[in-house]
C-alpha angles and dihedrals in degrees: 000000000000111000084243089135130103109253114248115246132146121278097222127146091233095055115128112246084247128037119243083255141025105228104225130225106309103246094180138103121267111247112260117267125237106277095026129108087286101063102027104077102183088054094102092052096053096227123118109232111219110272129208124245122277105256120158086215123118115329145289127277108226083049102061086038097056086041085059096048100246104128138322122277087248093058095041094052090061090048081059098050086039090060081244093126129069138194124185084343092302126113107247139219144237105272098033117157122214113217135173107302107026122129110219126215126188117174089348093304129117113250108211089211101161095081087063090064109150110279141159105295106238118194118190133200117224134184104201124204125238098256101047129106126214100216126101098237124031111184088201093064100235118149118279127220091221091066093059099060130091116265125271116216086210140005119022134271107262113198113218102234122335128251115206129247101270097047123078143189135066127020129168116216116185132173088221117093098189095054088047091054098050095055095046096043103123080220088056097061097193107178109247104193128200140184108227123189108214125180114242141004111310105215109241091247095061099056083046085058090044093057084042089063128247131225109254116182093259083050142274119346139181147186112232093204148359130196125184104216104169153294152191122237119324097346112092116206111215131174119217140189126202127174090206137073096212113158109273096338098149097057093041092055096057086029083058083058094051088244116153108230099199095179136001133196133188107222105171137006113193105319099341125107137206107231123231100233095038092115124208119291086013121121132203127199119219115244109241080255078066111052096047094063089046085051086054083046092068101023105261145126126289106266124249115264107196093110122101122276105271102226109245104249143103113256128215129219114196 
């Protein structure tokens, strides 16, 4: 997919004139289309799985799934075609639909699916603190990024990628699984960029190393690419761009290097920026506008617009 697409940044009125970074030329792949080798899982083995019958009643399976979060399409497809999937006690097909009244069972357990009813698809902007976990439940008691966002009258908030507890900056949450899954798809290679804050001077060949690729211990890594963009003293400011959502990828390469991150930052992911007056522990929602241009982005739909018109502010969560 060419990078013909307006960029993605809040309409505030607050908004600087120029975002805190020009996203460059997209070099990554487009996300697979429905239909496609991403969402037909016997392909490579060149067999046709049964399908069910076409009916225009109620809604396919592997759709409301992937709405929920709990899987891709592509995923819940094989659990079809594995027997792993129920409906009304009876092994279902490629092609099921769901409709009112049907009990749910996936590994043996009851789906609740009702909740991921097709609904207006919300995406929201956060700038996450240093010191809070994405993660629903935290048996340490520190404090979760999913309690700081606005209710949802159905379905759950899923966050695109994590960033751990020590890295702050920008994370997208949405209520829609399938565009979740679409910007965090390893095929999908979507540039995630950060502005990391290093002691000392880095040698030129080390960040050349560091653009070569360097053997980690979950494989090979790179950045795609590094900018020095300032400093006082003995702290260095880079930005970096990486097309993977390894766990904590960004801190172990110039850790590889014995070099000493003393604070990092996610600025942009795809086409979303972080803005410039978006303050910590503060949140934005994109405008439908928006979030048309984020669906192109992906390759999907255009969302549905019958919810109401999300007023055009920052909120604050204290």
């Amino acid at each position: 997919m060419k990078n013909k697409h307006n960029r993605v940044k809040p309409a505030h009125k607050e908004q600087p004139e120029k975002p805190l970074v020009t996203a460059p030329k997209r070099r990554n792949k487009p996300a697979p289309a429905a239909g496609s080798e991403l969402t037909t899982p016997a392909a490579h083995k060149n067999a046709t799985p049964p399908v069910a019958s076409s009916t225009e009643e109620g809604e396919r399976i592997q759709k409301v799934l992937a709405r929920g979060g709990l899987a891709s399409r592509r995923e819940i497809e094989r659990w079809m075609t594995e027997g792993k999937i129920q409906v009304n006690g009876v092994q279902v097909l490629l092609g099921t639909r769901l409709k009112a009244g049907d009990s749910l069972q996936v590994n043996g357990r009851m789906v609740n699916w009702h909740k991921y009813a097709e609904q207006a698809t919300r995406v929201v902007i956060y700038n996450k603190p240093t010191g809070e976990v994405v993660t629903r439940n935290d048996p340490q008691g520190r404090p979760i990024v999913f309690k700081q966002m606005p209710e949802l009258s159905n379905g759950r908030w899923i966050a695109v990628g994590r960033l751990d507890i020590n890295t702050s900056g920008l994370l997208i949450l949405t209520n829609n699984g399938e565009l979740a899954n679409r910007l965090m798809h390893p095929s999908t290679q979507i540039e995630r960029e950060y502005a990391v804050r290093l002691l000392g001077d880095i040698p030129e060949s080390t960040l050349e190393k560091l653009k070569q690729g360097i053997i980690l211990e979950d494989g090979k890594a790179q950045f795609n690419e590094i900018r020095l963009v300032g400093g006082e003293g003995a702290n260095k400011w880079y930005y970096v761009t990486v097309t993977e959502g390894r766990n904590r990828l960004v801190r172990r390469l110039w850790e590889s290097q014995e070099a000493v991150v003393s604070r990092l930052i996610r600025v942009r992911y795809g086409p979303v920026v972080l803005p410039e007056n978006l303050r910590a522990k503060n949140y934005y929602e994109l405008t439908a506008k928006e979030l048309t241009l984020l669906f192109e982005f992906v390759g999907m739909a255009e969302p549905k617009s019958d919810a109401k018109p999300v007023k055009k502010t920052f909120s604050r969560k204290k």
